[in-house]
DSSP file (Angstrom, degrees, kcal/mol; ACC not computed):
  #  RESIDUE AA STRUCTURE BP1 BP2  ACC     N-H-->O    O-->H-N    N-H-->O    O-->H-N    TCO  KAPPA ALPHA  PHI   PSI    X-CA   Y-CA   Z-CA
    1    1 A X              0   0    0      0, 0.0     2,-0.1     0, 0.0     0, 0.0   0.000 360.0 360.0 360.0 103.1   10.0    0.9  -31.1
    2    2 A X        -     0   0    0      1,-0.0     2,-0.3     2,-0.0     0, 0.0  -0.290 360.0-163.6 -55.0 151.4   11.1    0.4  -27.8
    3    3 A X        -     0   0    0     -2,-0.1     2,-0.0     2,-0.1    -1,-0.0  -0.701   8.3-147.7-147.6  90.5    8.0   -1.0  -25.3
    4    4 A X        +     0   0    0     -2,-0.3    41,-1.7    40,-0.1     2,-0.3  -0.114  31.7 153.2 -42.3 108.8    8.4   -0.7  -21.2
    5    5 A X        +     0   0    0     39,-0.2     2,-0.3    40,-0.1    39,-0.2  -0.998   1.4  94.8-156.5 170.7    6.9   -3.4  -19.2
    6    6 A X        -     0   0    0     -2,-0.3    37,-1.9    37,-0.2    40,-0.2  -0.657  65.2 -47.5 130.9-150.2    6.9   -5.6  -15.8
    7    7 A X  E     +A   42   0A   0     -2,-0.3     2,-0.3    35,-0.2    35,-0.2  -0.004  46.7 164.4-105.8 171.3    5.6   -5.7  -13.1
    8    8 A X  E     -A   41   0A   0     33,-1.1    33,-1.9     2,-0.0     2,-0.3  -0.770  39.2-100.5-167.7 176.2    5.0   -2.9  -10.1
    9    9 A X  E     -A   40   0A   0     -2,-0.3     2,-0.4    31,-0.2    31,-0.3  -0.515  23.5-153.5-132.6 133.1    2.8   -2.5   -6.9
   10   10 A X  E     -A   39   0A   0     29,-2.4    29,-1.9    -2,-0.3     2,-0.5  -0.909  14.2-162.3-110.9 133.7   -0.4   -0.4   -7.1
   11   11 A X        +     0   0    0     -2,-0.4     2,-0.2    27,-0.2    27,-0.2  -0.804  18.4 166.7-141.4 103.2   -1.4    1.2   -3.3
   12   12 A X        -     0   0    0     -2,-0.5    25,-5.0    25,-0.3    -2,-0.0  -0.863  42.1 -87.7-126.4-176.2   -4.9    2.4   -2.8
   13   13 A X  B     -B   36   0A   0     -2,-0.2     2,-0.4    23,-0.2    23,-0.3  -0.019  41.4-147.4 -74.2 168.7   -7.1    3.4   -0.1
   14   14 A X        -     0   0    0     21,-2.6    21,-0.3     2,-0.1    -1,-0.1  -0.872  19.2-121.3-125.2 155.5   -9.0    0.5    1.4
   15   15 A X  S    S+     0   0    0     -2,-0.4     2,-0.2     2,-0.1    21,-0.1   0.216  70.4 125.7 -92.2  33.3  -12.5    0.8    2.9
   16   16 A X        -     0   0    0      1,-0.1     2,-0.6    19,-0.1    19,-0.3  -0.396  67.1-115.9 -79.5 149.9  -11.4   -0.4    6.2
   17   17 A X        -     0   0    0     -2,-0.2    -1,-0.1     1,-0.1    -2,-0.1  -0.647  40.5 -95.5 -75.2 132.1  -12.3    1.9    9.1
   18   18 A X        -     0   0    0     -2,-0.6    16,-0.1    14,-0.1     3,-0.1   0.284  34.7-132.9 -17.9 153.6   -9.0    3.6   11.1
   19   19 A X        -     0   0    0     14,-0.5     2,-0.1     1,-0.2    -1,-0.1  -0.051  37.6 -63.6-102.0-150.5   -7.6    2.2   14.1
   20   20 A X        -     0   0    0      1,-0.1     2,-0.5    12,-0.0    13,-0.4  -0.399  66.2 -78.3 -85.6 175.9   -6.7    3.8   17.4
   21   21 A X        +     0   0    0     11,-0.2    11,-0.2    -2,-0.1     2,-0.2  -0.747  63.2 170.8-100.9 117.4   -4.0    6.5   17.8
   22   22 A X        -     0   0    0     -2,-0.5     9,-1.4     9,-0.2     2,-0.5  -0.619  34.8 -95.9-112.2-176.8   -0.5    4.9   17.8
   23   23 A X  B     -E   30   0B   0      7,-0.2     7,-0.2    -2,-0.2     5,-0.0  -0.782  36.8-115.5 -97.3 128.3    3.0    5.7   17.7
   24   24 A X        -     0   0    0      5,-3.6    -1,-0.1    -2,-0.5    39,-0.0   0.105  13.0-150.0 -51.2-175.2    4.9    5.6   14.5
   25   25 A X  S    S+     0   0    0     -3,-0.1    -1,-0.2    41,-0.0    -2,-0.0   0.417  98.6  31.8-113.3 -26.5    7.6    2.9   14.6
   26   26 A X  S    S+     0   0    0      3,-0.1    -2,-0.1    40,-0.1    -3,-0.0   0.160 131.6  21.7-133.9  38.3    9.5    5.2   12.3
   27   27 A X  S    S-     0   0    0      2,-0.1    -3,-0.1    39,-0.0    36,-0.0   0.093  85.0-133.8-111.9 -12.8    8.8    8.6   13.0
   28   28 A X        +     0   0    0      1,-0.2     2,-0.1    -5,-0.0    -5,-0.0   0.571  59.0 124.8  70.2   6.5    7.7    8.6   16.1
   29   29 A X        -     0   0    0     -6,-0.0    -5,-3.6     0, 0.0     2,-0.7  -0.521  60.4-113.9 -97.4 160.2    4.6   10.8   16.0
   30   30 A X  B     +E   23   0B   0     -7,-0.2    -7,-0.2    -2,-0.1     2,-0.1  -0.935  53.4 154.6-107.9 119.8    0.8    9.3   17.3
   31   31 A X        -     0   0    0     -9,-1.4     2,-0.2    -2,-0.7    -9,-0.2  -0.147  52.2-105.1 -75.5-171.3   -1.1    9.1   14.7
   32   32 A X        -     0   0    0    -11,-0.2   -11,-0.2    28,-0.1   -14,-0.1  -0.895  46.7-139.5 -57.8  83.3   -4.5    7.2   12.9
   33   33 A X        -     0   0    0    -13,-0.4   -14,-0.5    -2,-0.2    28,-0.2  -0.063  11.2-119.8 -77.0 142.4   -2.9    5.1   10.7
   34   34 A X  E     - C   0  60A   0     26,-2.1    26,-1.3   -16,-0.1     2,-0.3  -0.288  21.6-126.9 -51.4 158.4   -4.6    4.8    7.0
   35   35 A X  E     + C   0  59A   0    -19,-0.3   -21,-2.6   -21,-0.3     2,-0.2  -0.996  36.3 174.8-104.2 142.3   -5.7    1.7    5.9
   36   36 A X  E     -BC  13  58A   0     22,-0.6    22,-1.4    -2,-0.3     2,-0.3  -0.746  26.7-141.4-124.2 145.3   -4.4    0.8    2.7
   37   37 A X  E     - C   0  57A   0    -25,-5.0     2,-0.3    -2,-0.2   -25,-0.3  -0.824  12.4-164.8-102.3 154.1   -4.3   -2.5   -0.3
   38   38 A X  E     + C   0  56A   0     18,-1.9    18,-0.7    -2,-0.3     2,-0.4  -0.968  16.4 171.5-133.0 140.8   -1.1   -3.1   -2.2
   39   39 A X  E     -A   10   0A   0    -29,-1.9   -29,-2.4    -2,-0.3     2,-0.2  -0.993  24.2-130.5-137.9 143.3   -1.9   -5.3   -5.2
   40   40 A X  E     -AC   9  52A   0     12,-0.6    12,-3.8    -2,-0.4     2,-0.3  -0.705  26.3-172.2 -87.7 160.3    0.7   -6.1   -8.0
   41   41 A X  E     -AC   8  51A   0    -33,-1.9   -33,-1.1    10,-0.3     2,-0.6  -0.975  26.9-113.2-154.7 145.6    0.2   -5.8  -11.5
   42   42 A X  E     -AC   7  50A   0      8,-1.7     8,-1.1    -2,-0.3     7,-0.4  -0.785  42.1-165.3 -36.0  55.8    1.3   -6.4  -14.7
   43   43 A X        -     0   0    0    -37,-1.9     2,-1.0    -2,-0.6     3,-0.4  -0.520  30.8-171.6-148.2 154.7    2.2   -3.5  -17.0
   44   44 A X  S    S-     0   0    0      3,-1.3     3,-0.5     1,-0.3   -39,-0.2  -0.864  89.3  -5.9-119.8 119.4    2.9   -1.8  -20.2
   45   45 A X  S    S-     0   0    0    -41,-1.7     2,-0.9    -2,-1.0    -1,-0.3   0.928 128.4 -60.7  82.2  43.5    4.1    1.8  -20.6
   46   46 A X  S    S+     0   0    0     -3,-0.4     2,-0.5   -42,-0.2    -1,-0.2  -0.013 110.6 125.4  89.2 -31.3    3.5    2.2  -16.8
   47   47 A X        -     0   0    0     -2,-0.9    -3,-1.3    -3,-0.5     2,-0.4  -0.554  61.6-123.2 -47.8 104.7   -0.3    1.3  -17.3
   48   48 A X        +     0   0    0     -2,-0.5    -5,-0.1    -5,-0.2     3,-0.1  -0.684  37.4 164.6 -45.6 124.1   -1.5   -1.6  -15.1
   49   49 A X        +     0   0    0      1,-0.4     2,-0.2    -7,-0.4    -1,-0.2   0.756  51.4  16.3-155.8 -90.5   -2.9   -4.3  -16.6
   50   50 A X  E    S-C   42   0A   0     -8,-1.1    -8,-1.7     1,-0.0    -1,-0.4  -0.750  70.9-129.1-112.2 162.8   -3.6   -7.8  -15.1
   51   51 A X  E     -C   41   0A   0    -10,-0.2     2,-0.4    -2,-0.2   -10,-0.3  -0.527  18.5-146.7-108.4 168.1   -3.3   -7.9  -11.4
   52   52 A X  E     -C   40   0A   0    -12,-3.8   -12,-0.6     1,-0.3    -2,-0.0  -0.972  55.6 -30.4-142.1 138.4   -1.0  -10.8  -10.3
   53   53 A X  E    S-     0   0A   0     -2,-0.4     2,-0.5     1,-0.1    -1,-0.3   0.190  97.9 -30.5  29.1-167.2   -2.0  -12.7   -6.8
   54   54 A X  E     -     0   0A   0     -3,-0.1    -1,-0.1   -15,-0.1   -15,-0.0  -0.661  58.7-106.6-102.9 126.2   -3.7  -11.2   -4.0
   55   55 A X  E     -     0   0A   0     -2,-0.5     2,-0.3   -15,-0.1   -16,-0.2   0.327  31.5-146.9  -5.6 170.9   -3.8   -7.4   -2.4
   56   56 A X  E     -C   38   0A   0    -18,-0.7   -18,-1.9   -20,-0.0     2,-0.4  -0.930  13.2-117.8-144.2 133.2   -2.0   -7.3    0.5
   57   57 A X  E     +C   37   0A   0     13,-0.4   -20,-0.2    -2,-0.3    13,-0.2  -0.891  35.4 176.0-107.1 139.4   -3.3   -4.7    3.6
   58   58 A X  E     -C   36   0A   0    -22,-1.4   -22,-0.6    -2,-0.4     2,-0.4  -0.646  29.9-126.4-114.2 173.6   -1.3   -2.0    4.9
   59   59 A X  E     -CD  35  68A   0      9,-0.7     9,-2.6   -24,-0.2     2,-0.3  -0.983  18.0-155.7-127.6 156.9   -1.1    0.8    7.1
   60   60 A X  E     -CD  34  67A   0    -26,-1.3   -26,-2.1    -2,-0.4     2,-1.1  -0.977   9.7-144.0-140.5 103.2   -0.2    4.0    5.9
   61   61 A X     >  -     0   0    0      5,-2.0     4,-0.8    -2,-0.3     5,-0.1  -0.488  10.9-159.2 -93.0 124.6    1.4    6.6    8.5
   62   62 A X  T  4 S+     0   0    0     -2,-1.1    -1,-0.1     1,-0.2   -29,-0.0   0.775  91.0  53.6 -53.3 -80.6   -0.1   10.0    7.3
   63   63 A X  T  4 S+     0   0    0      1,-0.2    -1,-0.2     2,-0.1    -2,-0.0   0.521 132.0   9.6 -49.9 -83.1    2.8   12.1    9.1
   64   64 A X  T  4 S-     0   0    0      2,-0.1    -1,-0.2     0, 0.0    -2,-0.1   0.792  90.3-130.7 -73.1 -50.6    6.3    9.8    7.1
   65   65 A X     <  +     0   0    0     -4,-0.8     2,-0.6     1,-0.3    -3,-0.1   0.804  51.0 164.2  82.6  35.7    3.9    8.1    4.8
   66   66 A X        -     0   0    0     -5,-0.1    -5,-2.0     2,-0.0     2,-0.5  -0.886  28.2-141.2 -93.7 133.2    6.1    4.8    6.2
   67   67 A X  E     -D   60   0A   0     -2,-0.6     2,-0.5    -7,-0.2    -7,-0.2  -0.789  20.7-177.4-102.5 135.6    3.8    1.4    5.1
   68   68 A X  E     -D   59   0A   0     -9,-2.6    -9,-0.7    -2,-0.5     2,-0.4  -0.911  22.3-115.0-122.8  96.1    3.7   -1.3    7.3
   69   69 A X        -     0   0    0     -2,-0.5     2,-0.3   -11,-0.2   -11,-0.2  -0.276  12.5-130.1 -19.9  94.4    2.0   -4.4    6.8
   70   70 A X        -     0   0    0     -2,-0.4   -13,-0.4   -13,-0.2     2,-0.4  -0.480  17.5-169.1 -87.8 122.4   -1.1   -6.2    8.5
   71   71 A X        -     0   0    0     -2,-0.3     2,-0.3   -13,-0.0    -1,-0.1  -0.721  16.9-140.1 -91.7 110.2   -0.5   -9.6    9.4
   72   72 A X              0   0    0     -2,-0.4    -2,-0.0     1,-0.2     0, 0.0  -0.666 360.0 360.0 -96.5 151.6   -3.9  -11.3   10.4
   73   73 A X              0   0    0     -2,-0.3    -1,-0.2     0, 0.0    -2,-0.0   0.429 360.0 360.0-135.4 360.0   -3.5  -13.5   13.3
C-alpha cells in the first residue's frame, strides 16, 4: 500500500475587514484586497491533519489572485 504524506499550506478567508483600494503590485489593477490566513499542516492522503506553527496573514488580490504577505510593524 502506497501512503502520501507531508506537509502543505492551507489558505482561508480571515475575518479581517478589507482595506482601501490599492494597486496590484503584479497586475496592476486597483483593487480591495482580501484578507486571508495561510497556516501549514501536516497531512495524509492530502487531508490536513495537525497544524504546524502559526497562520500567517495575507492579502489576496481578487483580480490575479497574487498573495502577498502582512508584515505587522
Amino acid at each position: 500500500m502506497i501512503i502520501f504524506f507531508g506537509t502543505r499550506q492551507v489558505v482561508r478567508d480571515d475575518d479581517r475587514a478589507g482595506g482601501d483600494v490599492q494597486q496590484c503590485p503584479s497586475c496592476g489593477q486597483y483593487v480591495v484586497f482580501k484578507p486571508r490566513r495561510a497556516q501549514s499542516y501536516i497531512h495524509i492522503f492530502w487531508i490536513p491533519l495537525i497544524p504546524m506553527g502559526k497562520s500567517q496573514g495575507l492579502i489576496e488580490c481578487p483580480q490575479c489572485r497574487a498573495r502577498f504577505a502582512v508584515y505587522a510593524s
